[in-house]
N, C-alpha and C positions, 0 to 999 in steps of 0.2 A: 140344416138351414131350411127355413119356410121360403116359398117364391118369394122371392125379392124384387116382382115385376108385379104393379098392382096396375095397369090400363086396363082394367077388366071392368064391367057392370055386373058382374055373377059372383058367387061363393060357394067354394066347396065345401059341404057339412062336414065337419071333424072326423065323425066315423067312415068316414069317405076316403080321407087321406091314409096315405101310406108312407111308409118310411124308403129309404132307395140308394142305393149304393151302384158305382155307374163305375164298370172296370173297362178302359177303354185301349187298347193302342192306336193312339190317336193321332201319330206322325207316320204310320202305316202308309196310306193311301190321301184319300181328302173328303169322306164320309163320314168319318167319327167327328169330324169337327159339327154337322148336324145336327144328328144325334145329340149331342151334347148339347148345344143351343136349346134344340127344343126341348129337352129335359129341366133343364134351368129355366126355361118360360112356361112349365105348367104346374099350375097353384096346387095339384092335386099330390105333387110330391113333398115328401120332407127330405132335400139330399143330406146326407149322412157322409158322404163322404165320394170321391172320385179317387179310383186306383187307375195308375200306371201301367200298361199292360206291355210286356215283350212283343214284338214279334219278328224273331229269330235273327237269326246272321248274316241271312242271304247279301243283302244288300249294305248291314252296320253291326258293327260288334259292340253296340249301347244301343238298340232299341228300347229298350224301355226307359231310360232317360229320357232319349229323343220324345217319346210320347208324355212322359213330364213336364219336357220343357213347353209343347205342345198345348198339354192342357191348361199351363199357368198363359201361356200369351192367349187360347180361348176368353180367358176369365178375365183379363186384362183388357181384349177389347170391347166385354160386356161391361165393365167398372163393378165385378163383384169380386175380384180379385183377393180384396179381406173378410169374404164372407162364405167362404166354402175351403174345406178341408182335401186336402190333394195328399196322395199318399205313392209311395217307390210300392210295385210289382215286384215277382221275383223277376231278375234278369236274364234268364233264361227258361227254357222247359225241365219239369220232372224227368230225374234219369231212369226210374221206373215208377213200379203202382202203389209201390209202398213206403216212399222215403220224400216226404213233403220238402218244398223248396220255403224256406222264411222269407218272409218280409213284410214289409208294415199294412201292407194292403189284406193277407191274408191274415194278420189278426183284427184287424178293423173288424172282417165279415165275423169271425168269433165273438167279439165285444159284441156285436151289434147283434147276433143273433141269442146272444144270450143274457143280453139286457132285458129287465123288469120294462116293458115297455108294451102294452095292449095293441097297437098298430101293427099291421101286417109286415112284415120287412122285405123287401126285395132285393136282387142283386142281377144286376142285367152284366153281361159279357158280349162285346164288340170284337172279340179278338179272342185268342185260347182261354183255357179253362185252366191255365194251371193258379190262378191266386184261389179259386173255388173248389179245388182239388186238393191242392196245400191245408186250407180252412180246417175242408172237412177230414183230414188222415191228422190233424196236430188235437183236431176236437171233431170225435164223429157224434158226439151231443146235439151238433146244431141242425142235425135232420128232424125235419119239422117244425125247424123254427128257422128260416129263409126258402124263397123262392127262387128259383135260379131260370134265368131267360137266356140262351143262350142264342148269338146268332153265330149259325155254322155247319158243318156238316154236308156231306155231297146228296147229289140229290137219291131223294127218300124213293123206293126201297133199297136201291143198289148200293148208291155210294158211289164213291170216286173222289179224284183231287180236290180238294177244296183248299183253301188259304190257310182262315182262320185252324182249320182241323190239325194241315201239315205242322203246324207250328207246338204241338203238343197232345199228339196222340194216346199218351199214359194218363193226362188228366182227364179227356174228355169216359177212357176206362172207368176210371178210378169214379167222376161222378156216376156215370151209365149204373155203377158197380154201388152206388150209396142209397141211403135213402134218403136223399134230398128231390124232393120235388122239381120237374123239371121240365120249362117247357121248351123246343129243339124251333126254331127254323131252320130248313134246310138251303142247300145254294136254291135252287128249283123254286124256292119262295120267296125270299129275300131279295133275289133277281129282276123279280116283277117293279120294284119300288123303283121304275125309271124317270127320270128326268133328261131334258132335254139344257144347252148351255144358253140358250133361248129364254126359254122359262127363267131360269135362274137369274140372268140379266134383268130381266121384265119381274122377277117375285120377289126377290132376293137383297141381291146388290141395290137397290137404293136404300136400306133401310138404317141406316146407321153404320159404324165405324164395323161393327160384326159381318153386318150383311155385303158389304163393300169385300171384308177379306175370304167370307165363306165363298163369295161368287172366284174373285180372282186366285186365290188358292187351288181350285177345281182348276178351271184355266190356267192355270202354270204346270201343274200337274199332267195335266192333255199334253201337252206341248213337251217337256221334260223326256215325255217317253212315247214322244212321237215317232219314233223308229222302230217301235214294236211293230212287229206284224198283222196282227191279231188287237188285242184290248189295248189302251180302249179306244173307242170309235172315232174319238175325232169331235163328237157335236152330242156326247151323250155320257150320260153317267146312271150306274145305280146308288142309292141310297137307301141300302139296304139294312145297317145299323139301325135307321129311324125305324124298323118294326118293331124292334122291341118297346120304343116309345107308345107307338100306338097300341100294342094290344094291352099295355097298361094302361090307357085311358078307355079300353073296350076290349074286352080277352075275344071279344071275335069267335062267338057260339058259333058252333057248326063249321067252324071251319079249320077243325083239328081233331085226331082220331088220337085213340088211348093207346099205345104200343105197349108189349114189351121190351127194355133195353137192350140192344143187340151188347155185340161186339162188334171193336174196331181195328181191322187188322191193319198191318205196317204199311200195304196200300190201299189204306182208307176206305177196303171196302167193309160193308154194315154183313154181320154174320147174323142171323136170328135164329138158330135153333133153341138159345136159352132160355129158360124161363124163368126169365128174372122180374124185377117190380114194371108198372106201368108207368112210362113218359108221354108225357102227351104231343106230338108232332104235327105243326101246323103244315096244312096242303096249301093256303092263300090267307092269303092278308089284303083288306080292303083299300088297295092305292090311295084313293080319292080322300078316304076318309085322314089320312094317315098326314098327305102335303097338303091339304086345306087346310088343316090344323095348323101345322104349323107357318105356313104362307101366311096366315091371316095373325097367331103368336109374333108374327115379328114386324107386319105391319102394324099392330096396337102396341107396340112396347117399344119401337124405335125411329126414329125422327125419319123422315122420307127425303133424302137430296133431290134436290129438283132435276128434274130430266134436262138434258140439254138443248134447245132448238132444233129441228133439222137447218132452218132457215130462220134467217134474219127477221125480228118481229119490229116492226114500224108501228 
């Protein structure tokens, strides 16, 4: 699908566009909902399609449903609902590094990476790597014909816990291990993408039926697991999925070094003695540039509710 949001006065030239495949666990948290918005409000994409991402058991034994059901009520309160293609993830993670998990989203990325088609193709991950890991073990063909953005990974060089990573440690191998091009944000990067529930009231929630449920989703979400100790804060959130957005609108020179792919051991931390192909691993990603975009994406494409009075106007 072409954007389907035309409030713009500009044009992207054809050879500019790119094709994009958006694999999300989207009922995870309350950031993928985002991400996902802003993807869908930039004319520079052709989406190709939205996979369903697991992530894991902890909390449901159908995450990746749940991130289904998820992405169709996204689309539902953008009214594109019949205009983009949603597809089922595996349901869980690979049991090792060499016996791919099926499902429709991982052949999607096959089709699409080996379609007749001159545009660049991409495929961003908001959550594990196992539909992109599956792809590439059922067709290792498709190295060099997809992009892979991954957001995840503990912070660069060490390592450590991360979310997205715990949720399937054999795929993010198995790509480390392919030769799919691959660009990594790590926690330590993704982290920076703060917002405040402030902001989001003031940039956000007036903009339409979307912007109304991205603000209070966040806020229910605060509140829901308000008895943690620790995350999250109370008055703040990251929005960390949206970097993938951004460095596809600007890959952000300079501010990502060429690695070799470590390994990743059972407690997530990054090995390097190998010498395996180069990834490229961002150290920063430019805030500003990243929620301005999109702030201003959803004030041009969705109706503004009027604010309330604090006081009575005579």
């Amino acid at each position: 699908m072409m954007c389907a949001f035309s409030n713009y006065t500009f044009d992207v030239p054809d050879l500019k566009k790119i094709r994009l495949i958006i694999n999300t666990d989207a009922k995870n948290e309350a950031d993928d909902q985002f991400a996902i918005v802003h993807a869908l409000l930039t004319p520079k994409f052709c989406i190709k399609g939205i996979i369903a991402a697991h992530f894991g058991t902890r909390r449901t034994e159908h995450s990746m449903q749940e991130s289904y059901d998820e992405v169709l009520n996204v689309l539902s309160l953008m009214d594109v609902q019949n205009e983009i293609d949603v597809y089922g993830g595996a349901a869980e993670a690979l049991k090792d590094e060499f016996t791919p998990q099926p499902s429709e989203g991982a052949e999607l990325i096959v089709r699409e990476a080996m379609a007749d088609d001159p545009r660049p193709l991409y495929a961003i991950f908001l959550g594990p790597l196992t539909d992109m890991a599956a792809a590439y073990l059922t067709n290792p063909q498709i190295a060099g014909k997809v992009n892979v953005i991954w957001i995840g990974g503990g912070k660069w060089p060490a390592g450590g816990e991360e979310f997205n990573l715990s949720n399937d440690i054999h795929a993010v191998n198995v790509v480390y291990k392919s030769g799919l091009q691959l660009w990594q944000v790590p926690r330590n990067v993704y982290c920076t993408l703060r917002v405040s529930l402030a902001e989001l009231q003031d940039r956000i929630k007036p903009h339409g039926r979307i912007g109304e449920y991205l603000f209070r989703q966040m806020v229910d979400f605060n509140h829901l697991n308000a008895d943690s100790p620790g995350w999250p804060l109370g008055e703040s959130w990251c929005l960390g999925d949206s970097a993938a957005i951004g460095l596809l609108l600007d890959p952000h020179e300079y501010c990502y070094e060429w690695v070799a792919a470590p390994y990743i051991t059972k407690d997530m931390y990054y090995v390097h003695e190998q010498n395996n192909r180069l990834i490229r691993v961002y150290h920063t990603i430019d805030v500003r540039f990243i929620l301005e975009d999109f702030f201003s994406k959803m004030k041009l494409n969705f109706t503004t509710t009027p604010k309330t009075p604090l006081f009575p106007l005579f």
